[in-house]
Structure formats: structure tokens, C-alpha cells
Steps between C-alpha positions, in 0.01 A plus 500: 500500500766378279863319621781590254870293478823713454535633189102557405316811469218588667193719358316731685351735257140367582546521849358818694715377823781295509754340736760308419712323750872418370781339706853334399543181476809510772177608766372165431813252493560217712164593657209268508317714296779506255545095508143426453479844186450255263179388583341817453395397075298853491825655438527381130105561412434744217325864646130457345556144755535788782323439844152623507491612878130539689518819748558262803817331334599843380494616828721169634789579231496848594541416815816291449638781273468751797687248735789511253510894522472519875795291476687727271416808696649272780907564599660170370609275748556144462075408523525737143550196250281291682167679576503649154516173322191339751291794379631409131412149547162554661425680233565221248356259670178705541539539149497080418229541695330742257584337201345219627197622553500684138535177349199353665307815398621432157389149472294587169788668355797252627264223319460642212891541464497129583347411183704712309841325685333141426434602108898630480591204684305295218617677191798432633475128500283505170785622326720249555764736714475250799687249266829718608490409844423815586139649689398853486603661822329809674732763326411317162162553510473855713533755154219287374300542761556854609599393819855492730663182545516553886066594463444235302656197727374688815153453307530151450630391763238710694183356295688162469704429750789443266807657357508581135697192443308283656191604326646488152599127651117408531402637203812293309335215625150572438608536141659187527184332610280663187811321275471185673126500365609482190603144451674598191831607709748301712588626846842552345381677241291713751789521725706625203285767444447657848875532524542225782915361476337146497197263466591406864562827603109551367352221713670571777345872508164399400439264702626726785242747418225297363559121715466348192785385240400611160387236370301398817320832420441480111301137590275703784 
């Protein structure tokens, strides 16, 4: 099952059956459904990131789709707007809850990606491009991983707990700690070259994440 924004174009030539289930945005404003929209990240995944439905779950969706075409075979009256978009929305939140499960099934796979996010996150640093102030952000590193940006911060923060941000954050500072080994640099200098604004600005955040000031850690 795959979740398209305005605008994209959806495949079917591989498909023996399809459905597709379209509605206006105007169906779904000032709604609840419409307010909370943005949570729903499938929308921006890339099709081969599709949902991978068992029969059971196939038959839930289906079920949710039929709902919405009762409702259309329904005269509109003023229940219209807001039975169609509770069948909408149970649908997307059935689907979270499929995509959350396909994650967990894909723990091998997710992991594997992991390593491949931590090695762009390191070239990154080893090339000095931190200096700029600047940290790779998910749409950064997404073409060079053959991945959406939306998939691959769901991913993370699915395996991790944290947002793509925040996990380019721990990794700053785990760089920071292999520098700090080498008693050859300065914490200015290392500051310098992970792109913090200031020396401070560096102890501050690594003691945040770490308890220790710098220099409290290089003597451990």
C-alpha cells in the first residue's frame, strides 16, 4: 500500500488489483483529521518504501476503504464530511500501525541502513565539512542512501528513538570524544572543527550529553 502527496504519480502497472482512494484537501480542513495531517510521515516515502500488508491487515484497510464508499453511495447530509474523514483517519492510523510493525520485521534491514547513516554521518565529519557550522541533515544524506527523507527519520527515530538531528548530534560528539584522545588538539581547535559558534558553546553541549566538560573527559 503506498500514500502519495498532491502532485505525485502513482504506479500501478505491477499491480493485478488496485484501489486507490483520493479525496480533496477541502474534505479534510479544519477537521481533526486535517489538523493532526501532518503527522502522517508515510506520505513523503519513496514507492519501493510501500506498505507490505499481511492478509489480515489487508483485510482491515479494505475495510476502511468500503466505509468511505458506503458513505459516498450515501445522500449528503451534514454527517457527509464527517463520517468520511473518521473512515479516512482510521485508515491512517491503522496504517502507523502497520508501518510500525514493518519496521520491527525489518530490524535486520533498518540496521544495516544504520551503519550506512553512521559511515555518511562520519565522512561527513572526516572531511572537515562540520568546520562550516553546518551537520548533514536527513534530506542530505537520503540520495546517498537510496532512501526518502521522511523513511529515513521515521527509521531512526524508530530504531533510535531519535530524530535525524538529534542523532547526527550524538554522533558530532562522539567524534568529538575520538579528537579529544588525541592530545595533540585543543578543545578550541576541536570545537573549531565540528562547526560549534564557540569553545563555550562546545562545553556547554558536551557536557550536556556526556556529564563531563571536555577536558574532564580527555583525563578519564
Amino acid at each position: 500500500m503506498q500514500f502519495r502527496r498532491p502532485g505525485k504519480t502513482v504506479l500501478t502497472k505491477n499491480a493485478d488489483k488496485a484501489a486507490i482512494l483520493l479525496f480533496h484537501p477541502d474534505i479534510i480542513s479544519c477537521t481533526p483529521l486535517g489538523l493532526a495531517f501532518g503527522r502522517h510521515t508515510f506520505f513523503g516515502y519513496a514507492g519501493d518504501e510501500a506498505l507490505h500488508l499481511s492478509f489480515h491487515e489487508a483485510e482491515t484497510a479494505q475495510r476502511c476503504i468500503d466505509g468511505v464508499k458506503s458513505e459516498l453511495r450515501h445522500g449528503v447530509d451534514k454527517f457527509s464530511q464527517t463520517l468520511i474523514c473518521n473512515h479516512i483517519e482510521t485508515l491512517l492510523n491503522y496504517s502507523e500501525r502497520f508501518y510500525a510493525r514493518q519496521f520491527i520485521t525489518r530490524h535486520d534491514v533498518n540496521t544495516a541502513l544504520i551503519s550506512r547513516i553512521d559511515k555518511a554521518i562520519d565522512e561527513y565529519m572526516a572531511a572537515g565539512r562540520a568546520a562550516t557550522g553546518t551537520m548533514p541533515t536527513a534530506q542530505d544524506m537520503a540520495p546517498g542512501l537510496k532512501v526518502s527523507a521522511a523513511y529515513l527519520d521515521d527509521l531512526l527515530r524508530h530504531e533510535t528513538g531519535k530524530h535525524t538531528a538529534d542523532y547526527v548530534s550524538l554522533n558530532r560528539i562522539k567524534t568529538a570524544k575520538t579528537m579529544l584522545m588525541d592530545h595533540g588538539l585543543t578543545t578550541a581547535e576541536i570545537s573549531a572543527a565540528l562547526g560549534f559558534c564557540s569553545e563555550s558553546c562546545f562545553n556547554a553541549f558536551f557536557k550536556k550529553i556526556t556529564g563531563h566538560e571536555p577536558e574532564e573527559y580527555r583525563k578519564t
